[in-house]
Legacy VTK file of the C-alpha trace (Angstrom):
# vtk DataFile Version 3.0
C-alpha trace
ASCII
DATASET POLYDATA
POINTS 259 float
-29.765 -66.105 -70.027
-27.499 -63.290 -68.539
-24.850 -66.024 -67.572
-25.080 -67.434 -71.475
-24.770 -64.072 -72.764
-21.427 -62.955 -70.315
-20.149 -66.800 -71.393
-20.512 -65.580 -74.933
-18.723 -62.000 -74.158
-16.305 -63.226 -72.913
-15.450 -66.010 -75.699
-15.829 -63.253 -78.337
-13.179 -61.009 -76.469
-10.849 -63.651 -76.070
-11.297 -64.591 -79.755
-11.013 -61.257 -80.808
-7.722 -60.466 -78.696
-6.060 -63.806 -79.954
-6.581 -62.107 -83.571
-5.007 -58.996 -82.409
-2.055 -60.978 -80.880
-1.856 -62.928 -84.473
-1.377 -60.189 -86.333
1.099 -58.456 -83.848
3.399 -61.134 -84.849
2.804 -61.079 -88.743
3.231 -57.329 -88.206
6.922 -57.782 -86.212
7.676 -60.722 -89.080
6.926 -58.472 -91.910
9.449 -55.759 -90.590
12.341 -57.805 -90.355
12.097 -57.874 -93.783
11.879 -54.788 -94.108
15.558 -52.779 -93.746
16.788 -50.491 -92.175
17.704 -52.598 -89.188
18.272 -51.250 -86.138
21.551 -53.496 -85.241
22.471 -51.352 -83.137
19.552 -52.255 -80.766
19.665 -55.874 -82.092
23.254 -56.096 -80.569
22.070 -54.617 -77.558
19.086 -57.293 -76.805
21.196 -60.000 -77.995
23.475 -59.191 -74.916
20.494 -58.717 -72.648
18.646 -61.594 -73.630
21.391 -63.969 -74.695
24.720 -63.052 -72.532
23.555 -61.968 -69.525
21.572 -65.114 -69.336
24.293 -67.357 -69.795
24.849 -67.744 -65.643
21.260 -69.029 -65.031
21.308 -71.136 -68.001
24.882 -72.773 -67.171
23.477 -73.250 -63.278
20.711 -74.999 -64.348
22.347 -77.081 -67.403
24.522 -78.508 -64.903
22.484 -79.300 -62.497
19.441 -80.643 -64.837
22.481 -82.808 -66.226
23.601 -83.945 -62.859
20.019 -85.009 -61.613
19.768 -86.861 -64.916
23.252 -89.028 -64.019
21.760 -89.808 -60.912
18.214 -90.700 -62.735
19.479 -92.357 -65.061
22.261 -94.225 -63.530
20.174 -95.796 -60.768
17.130 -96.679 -63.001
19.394 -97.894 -65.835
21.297 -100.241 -63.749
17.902 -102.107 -62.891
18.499 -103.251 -66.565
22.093 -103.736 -66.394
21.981 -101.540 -68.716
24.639 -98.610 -66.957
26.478 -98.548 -70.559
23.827 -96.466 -71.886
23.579 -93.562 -69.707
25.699 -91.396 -72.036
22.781 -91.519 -74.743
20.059 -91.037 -72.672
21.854 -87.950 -70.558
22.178 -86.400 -73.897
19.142 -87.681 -76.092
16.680 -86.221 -73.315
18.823 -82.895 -73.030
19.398 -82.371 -76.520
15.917 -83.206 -77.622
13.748 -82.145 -74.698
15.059 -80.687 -71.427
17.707 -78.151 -72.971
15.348 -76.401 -75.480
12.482 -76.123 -72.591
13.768 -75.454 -69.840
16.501 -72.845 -71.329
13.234 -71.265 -72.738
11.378 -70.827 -69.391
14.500 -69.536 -67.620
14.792 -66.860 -70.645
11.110 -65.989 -70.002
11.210 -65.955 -65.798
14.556 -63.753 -66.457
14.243 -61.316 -69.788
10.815 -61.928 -71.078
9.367 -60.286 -67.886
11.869 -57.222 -68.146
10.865 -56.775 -71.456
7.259 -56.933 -71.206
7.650 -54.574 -68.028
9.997 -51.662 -70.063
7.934 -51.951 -72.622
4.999 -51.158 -70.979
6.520 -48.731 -69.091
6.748 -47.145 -72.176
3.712 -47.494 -72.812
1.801 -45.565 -69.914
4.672 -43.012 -70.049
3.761 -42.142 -73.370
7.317 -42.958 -74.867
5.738 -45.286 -77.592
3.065 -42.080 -78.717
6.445 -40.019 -78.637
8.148 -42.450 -81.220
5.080 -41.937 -83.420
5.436 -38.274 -83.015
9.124 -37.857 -84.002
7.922 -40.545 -87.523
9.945 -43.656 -85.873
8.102 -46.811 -86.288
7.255 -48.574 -82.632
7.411 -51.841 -84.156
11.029 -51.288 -86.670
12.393 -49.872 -82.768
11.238 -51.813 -80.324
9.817 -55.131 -81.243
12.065 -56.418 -84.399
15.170 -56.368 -82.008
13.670 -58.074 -79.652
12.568 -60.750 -82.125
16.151 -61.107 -83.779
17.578 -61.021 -80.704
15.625 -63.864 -79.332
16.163 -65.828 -82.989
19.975 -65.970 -82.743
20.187 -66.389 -78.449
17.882 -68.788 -77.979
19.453 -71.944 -80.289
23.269 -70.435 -78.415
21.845 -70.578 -75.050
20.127 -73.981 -75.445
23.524 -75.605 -76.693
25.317 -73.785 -74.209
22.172 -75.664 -71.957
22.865 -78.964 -73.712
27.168 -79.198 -73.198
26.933 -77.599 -69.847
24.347 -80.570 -68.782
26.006 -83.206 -70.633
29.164 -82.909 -68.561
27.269 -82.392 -65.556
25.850 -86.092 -66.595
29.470 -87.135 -66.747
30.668 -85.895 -63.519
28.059 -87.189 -61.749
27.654 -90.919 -64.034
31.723 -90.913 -64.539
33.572 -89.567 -61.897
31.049 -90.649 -58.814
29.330 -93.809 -60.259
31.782 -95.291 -62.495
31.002 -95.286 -66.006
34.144 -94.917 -67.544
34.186 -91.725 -69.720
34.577 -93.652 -73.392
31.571 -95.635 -72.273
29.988 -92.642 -71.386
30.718 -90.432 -74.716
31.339 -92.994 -77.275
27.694 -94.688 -76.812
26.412 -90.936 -76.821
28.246 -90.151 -80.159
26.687 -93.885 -81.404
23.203 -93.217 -80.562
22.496 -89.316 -80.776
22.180 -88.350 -84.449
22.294 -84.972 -86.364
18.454 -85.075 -86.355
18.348 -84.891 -82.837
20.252 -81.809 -82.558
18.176 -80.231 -85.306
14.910 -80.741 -83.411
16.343 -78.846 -80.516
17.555 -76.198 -82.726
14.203 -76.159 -84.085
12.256 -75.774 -80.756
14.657 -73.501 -79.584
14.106 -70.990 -82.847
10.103 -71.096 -82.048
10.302 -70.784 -78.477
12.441 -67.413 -78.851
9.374 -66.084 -80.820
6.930 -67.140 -78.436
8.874 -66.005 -75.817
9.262 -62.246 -77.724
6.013 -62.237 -79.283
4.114 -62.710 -75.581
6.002 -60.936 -73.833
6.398 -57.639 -76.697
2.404 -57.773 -77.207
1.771 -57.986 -73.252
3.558 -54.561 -72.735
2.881 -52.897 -76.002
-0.992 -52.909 -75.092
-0.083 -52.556 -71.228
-3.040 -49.706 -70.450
-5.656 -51.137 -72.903
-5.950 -54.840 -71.873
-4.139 -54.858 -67.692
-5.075 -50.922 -66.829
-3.233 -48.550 -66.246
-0.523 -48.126 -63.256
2.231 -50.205 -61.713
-0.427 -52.783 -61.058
-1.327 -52.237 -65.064
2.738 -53.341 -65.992
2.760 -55.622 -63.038
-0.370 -57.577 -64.586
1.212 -57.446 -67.978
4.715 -59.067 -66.616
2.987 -61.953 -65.110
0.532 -62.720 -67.767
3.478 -62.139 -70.164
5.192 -65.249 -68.403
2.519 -67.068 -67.508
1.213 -67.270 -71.417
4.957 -67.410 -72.749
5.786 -70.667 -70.289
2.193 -72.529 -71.248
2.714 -71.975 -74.991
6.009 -73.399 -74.579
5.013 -76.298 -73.380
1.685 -76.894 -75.187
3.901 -76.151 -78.816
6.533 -78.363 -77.464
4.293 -81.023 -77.420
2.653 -80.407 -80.957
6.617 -80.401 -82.208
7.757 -83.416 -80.707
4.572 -84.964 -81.983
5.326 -83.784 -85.376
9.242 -84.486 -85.426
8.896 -87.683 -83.568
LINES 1 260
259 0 1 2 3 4 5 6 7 8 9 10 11 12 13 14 15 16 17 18 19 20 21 22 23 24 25 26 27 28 29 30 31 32 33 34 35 36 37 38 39 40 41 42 43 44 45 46 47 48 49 50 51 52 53 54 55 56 57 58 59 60 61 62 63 64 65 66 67 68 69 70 71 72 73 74 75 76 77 78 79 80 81 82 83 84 85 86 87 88 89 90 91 92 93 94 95 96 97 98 99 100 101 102 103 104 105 106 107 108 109 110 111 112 113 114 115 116 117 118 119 120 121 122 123 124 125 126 127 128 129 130 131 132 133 134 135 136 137 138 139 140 141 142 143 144 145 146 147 148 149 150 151 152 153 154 155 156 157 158 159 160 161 162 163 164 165 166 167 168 169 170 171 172 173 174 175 176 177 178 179 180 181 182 183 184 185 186 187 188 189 190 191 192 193 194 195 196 197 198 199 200 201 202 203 204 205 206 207 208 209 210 211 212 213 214 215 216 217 218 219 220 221 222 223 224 225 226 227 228 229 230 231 232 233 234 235 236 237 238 239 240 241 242 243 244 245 246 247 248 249 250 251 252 253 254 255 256 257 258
């Protein structure tokens, strides 16, 4: 009976906390609506999240896009079919690999900072202090984030998607000798403009789940992971441990729907 009743506790909390996290995000939608806009600060997280991620995201574009030309290449010609290893390098980067795998770096790399300064301010009292002086925690701190992760995410995953194309090509052209018209001319016959827009489309969703996690696990840093550095270093890694499963489980339920 005790065990039922902790089971039931427990699911009740975790209900109740998935609210709070819902509205958390209607509450950060609802003030980019709302101006003034701090583009100041926008500006300023679009550099942190978006520029200063552009060397992890170009290391691993090329090198997703050179494992792929080997992949490919070798499994391909069991077909005879080498001709097509332009479309699949960039169908699988375009419409699966670049959008995910862009979005966990950005979460392993600037979703943790931000959950962790965040919650830093938090447990320093910083956030309390914005309330004091009549500055909205959410207008300052949160919306930023959000537009910042709206317009770098899509630029990071093409960045993602050209980097790892050519890294297809220099592996598929230059070491196993698909000649590069073969190469790009089947890619510009078979990928389509719907392709590119279902990247674009994961990548928009996956920079709100990526700010939305990671914003909500610092802003409540001291209520729901203690207080502390163990307090902001629970937050950080729950903040990328949710971010990168709900990445993955919604980029299944999106490829399932724009399939």
């Amino acid at each position: 009976m005790l065990a039922i009743r902790a089971i039931g506790g427990r699911s009740i909390e975790y209900v109740r906390r998935m609210g709070v996290m819902l509205l958390f995000l209607l509450e950060a939608v609802l003030f980019c609506f709302i101006p003034p806009i701090k583009l100041r600060r926008v500006m300023k997280q679009i550099r942190f999240i978006g520029f200063q991620s552009m060397l992890v995201i170009i290391l691993t574009g090329a090198f997703s896009g050179m494992v792929l030309g080997f992949q490919g290449y070798y499994s391909l010609s069991r077909f005879g079919s080498e001709a097509f290893l332009g479309p699949m390098v960039g169908l699988a980067l375009i419409k699966e690999l670049g959008p995910v795998i862009s979005a966990l770096m950005v979460t392993g790399r600037a979703g943790s900072a931000i959950a962790a300064e965040i919650g830093i301010m938090r447990l320093t009292e910083q956030v309390d202090a914005l309330e004091l002086m009549g500055l909205n925690p959410f207008r300052y701190l949160i919306v930023p984030n959000l537009l910042a992760g709206l317009i770098a995410m899509p630029l990071l995953t093409a960045i993602f998607d050209v980097v790892g194309i050519f890294g297809g090509y220099a592996v598929g052209g230059k070491l196993l000798g698909v000649g590069a018209g073969t190469y790009f001319g089947e890619m510009s016959a078979y990928v389509e403009a719907s392709d590119v827009l279902e990247g674009l489309y994961k990548s928009l969703s996956f920079g709100v789940i990526i700010v939305w996690v990671c914003c909500f696990k610092g802003f409540y840093t001291g209520i729901y992971t203690g207080f502390g550095a163990e307090g902001v270093s629970r937050a950080t890694t729950e903040a990328v441990v949710l971010s990168s499963v709900l990445i993955l489980v919604w980029d299944y339920f999106m490829t399932a729907l724009l399939f």
